[in-house]
Every structure is written in C-alpha cells, then in structure tokens.
N, C-alpha and C positions, 0 to 999 in steps of 0.2 A: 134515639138521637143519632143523625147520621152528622159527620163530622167530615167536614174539607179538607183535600191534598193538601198542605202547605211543602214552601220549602222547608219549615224548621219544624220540626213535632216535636209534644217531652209526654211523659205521663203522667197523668191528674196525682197531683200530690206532688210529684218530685223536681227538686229545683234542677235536675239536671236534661237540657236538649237540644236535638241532635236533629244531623242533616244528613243527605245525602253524600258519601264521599265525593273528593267531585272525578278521583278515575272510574268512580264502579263501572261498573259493563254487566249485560245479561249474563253472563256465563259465572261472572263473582257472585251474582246472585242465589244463581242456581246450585254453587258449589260449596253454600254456608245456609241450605237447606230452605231457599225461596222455592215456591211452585209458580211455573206461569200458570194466570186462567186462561179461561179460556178467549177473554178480550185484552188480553196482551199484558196486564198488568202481573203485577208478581205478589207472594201474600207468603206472610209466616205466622206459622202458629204451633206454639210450643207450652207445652205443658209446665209450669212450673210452681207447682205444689210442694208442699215440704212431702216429705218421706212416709208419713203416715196419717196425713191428711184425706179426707173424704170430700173435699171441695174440690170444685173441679175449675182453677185455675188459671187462661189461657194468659199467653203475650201472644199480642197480634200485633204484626205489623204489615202495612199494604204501601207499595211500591207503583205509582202512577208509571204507563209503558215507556216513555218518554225520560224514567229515570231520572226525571228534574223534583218532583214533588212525593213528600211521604205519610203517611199517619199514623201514630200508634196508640194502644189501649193494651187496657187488662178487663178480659170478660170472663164472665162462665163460660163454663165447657161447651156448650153449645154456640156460644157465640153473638147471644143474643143482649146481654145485658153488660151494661159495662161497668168494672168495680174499681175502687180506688182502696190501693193495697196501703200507699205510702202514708206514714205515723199511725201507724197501727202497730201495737205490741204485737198480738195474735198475727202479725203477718211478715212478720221478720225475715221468718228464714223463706217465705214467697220470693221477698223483695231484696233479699240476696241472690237467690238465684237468677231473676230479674236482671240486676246489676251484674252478672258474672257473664250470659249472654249477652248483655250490653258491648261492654268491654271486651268480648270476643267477637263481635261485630265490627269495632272503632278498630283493635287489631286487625282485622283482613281487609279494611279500607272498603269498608260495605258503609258504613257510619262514621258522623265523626263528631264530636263536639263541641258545640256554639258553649 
C-alpha cells in the first residue's frame, strides 16, 4: 500500500498527528538524523524495538523536498510491510519509544502537533 504526502500524518492506531514545523529547513533535517535521497526528499528510519525483542521494528518517516508535506508509518525491518503497533499490550514499550522520538522531534521544531 503506497500512501500520500499529506500536510498532516499520525500513525495507524494513534490519536496523536502531526505536521511539518512551519521553520524546518533542510539542514534541521539533516541534523535530527533525516537522509536526503537521492530525489531531494528526506526519509527517517529508526529502529525502535524493545530491548530484547527479535522483531524488527522500523519508524519511518518521509519528508516531500519542498518540506510542505509528510508521511509516517511503522514497518518491518525491511520496510516493506506496514504494522500497527498502537493498543497492543505486546507492543508497549515499541510505542513508547515511538513517542519518545516523537517528542524529540516537536522539540527541535522538525514536528509539531495538530
């Protein structure tokens, strides 16, 4: 399933989402762990597994060049399938980490929430 830039993304499951700050700039990007591609857009992906988990986890988020529109998800480690962590017991401490990236995003005014 391929999924649309919006201005506003949340992740499946969680009543909480979220926009583009409106100062970002390429360089905030860069400096809270985004990669450009190679077509100008910027993309994160971060591991966030509990501790002794063997699931592999990701936060993904992609960043349209233009820095007006964004999308986010939670996949496998590969990237290919997309998972919904939120009210799940078994995924607690996923979706705290989750939220703790989150929140350190809305901090450096990369993020901010609707």
């Amino acid at each position: 399933m391929i999924m649309a830039y919006d201005s506003i993304s949340g992740l499946k499951g969680s009543s909480k989402e979220y926009r583009l700050h409106e100062d970002v700039k390429r360089y905030t990007l860069r400096d809270n762990g985004f990669q450009e591609t190679k077509t100008g857009n910027f993309q994160y992906f971060r591991n966030v597994n509990a501790l002794n988990s063997t699931q592999g986890i990701m936060l993904k988020i992609l960043v349209s060049k233009d820095l007006e529109t964004l999308r986010m998800s939670t996949t496998t480690a590969n990237g290919l399938k997309t998972l919904e962590v939120y009210g799940k017991d078994s995924m607690q401490t996923v979706v705290e980490n989750i939220e703790y990236i989150l929140e350190g995003l809305v901090t450096e005014k990369v993020l901010e929430e609707v």
